[in-house]
C-alpha positions, 0 to 999 in steps of 0.5 A: 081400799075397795074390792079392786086392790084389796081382793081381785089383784091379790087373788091373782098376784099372790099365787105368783109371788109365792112361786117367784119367791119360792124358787128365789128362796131355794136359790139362795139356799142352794148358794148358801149350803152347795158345799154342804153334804146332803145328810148335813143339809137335811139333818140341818133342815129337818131341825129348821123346817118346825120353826118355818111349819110353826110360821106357817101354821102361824101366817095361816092361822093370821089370815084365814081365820081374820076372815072366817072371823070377820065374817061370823061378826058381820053376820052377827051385827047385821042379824042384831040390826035386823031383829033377828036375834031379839027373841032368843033364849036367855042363854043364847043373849051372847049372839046379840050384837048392837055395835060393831066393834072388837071380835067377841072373845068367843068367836075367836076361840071357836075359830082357832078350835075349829081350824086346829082341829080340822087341820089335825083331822084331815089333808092327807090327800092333799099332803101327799098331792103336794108333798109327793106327787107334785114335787118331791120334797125333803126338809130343806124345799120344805123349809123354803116353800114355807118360809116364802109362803109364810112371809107373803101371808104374814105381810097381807095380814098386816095390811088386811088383804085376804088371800087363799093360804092354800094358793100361795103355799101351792106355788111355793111348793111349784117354784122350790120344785122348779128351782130344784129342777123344772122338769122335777114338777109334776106339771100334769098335776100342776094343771089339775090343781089350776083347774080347781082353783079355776072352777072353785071361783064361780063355783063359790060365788053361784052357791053363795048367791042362791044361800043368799036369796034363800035366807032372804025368802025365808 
């Protein structure tokens, strides 16, 4: 446990393992199906790619909203504590927290609404990035990437280690495409998105520390 082990090494590993497991995902379907026509291997993998998209959707879901949900709780519990809450509306009762216990029923349905529907409303920009202009994929490299990706993402959920989704699948999708061909990797991209993950960590962090000091004062 701590902060160490549990956040700063996995926010480094992960994007690591997901390229490494990635590219090792994609060598083994290439010695699996190398006999194999490519429209029999696509039509095969545009079958099998709803079953890893839905584990996927699944490892994404398991993850991410634990810790928009655990955040949501805390805030909840503490504002309870600090009295806060103890001259709301009747109708608004529900947002008092006295213990901290199970996740009420309606964070969690707020959560899994929201996601859903923020994920069927937007990232085209973002697909196209990684599903056009970083690597070329057809159904087989997508079966693999999110398969590899999910398996990472599942496994940390078990053991209730945070990760960033969108690292681990981005370098999935970096380690099939390098497993294809390294020099099939648009690696200016690849430079681009390192450099965003880069400056979205103190970026965050300065941001919550001025919202912080801010709800405090106030």
């Amino acid at each position: 446990t701590g902060l160490w082990p549990k956040v700063v090494v996995p926010m480094v590993t992960s994007p690591l393992a997901g390229f490494f497991l990635g590219a090792l995902v994609m060598f083994a379907l290439f010695a699996a199906f190398h006999r194999f026509t490519p429209g029999a291997v696509q039509s095969v993998f545009g079958k099998l790619q709803i079953l890893s998209a839905a584990f996927m959707a699944h490892s994404h879901g398991t993850n991410d909203a634990q810790k928009t949900m655990g955040i949501i709780t805390l805030a909840l519990f503490t504002g309870t504590k600090a009295g806060r809450f103890e001259h709301l509306p009747a109708w608004l009762t529900f947002l008092r927290m006295p213990s901290f216990g199970a996740i009420p029923a309606w964070v969690k349905i707020i959560c899994a609404i929201t996601m859903a529907a923020g994920t069927a409303a937007g990232g085209w920009r973002i697909i196209r990035t990684l599903g056009h202009k970083l690597v070329k994929l057809q159904p087989v490299h997508g079966f693999a990437a999110e398969t590899s990706a999910a398996l990472i993402i599942e496994t940390a959920s078990v053991y209730g280690i945070p990760l960033s989704t969108t690292h681990v699948i981005s370098t999935s999708i970096m380690g099939v495409g390098a497993a294809k061909r390294f020099s099939g990797v648009k690696w200016t991209v690849v430079e681009r998105i390192i450099w965003a993950w880069i400056l979205t960590l103190p970026a965050t962090g300065i941001i919550g520390f001025i919202l912080a000091r801010a709800s405090v004062a106030f």
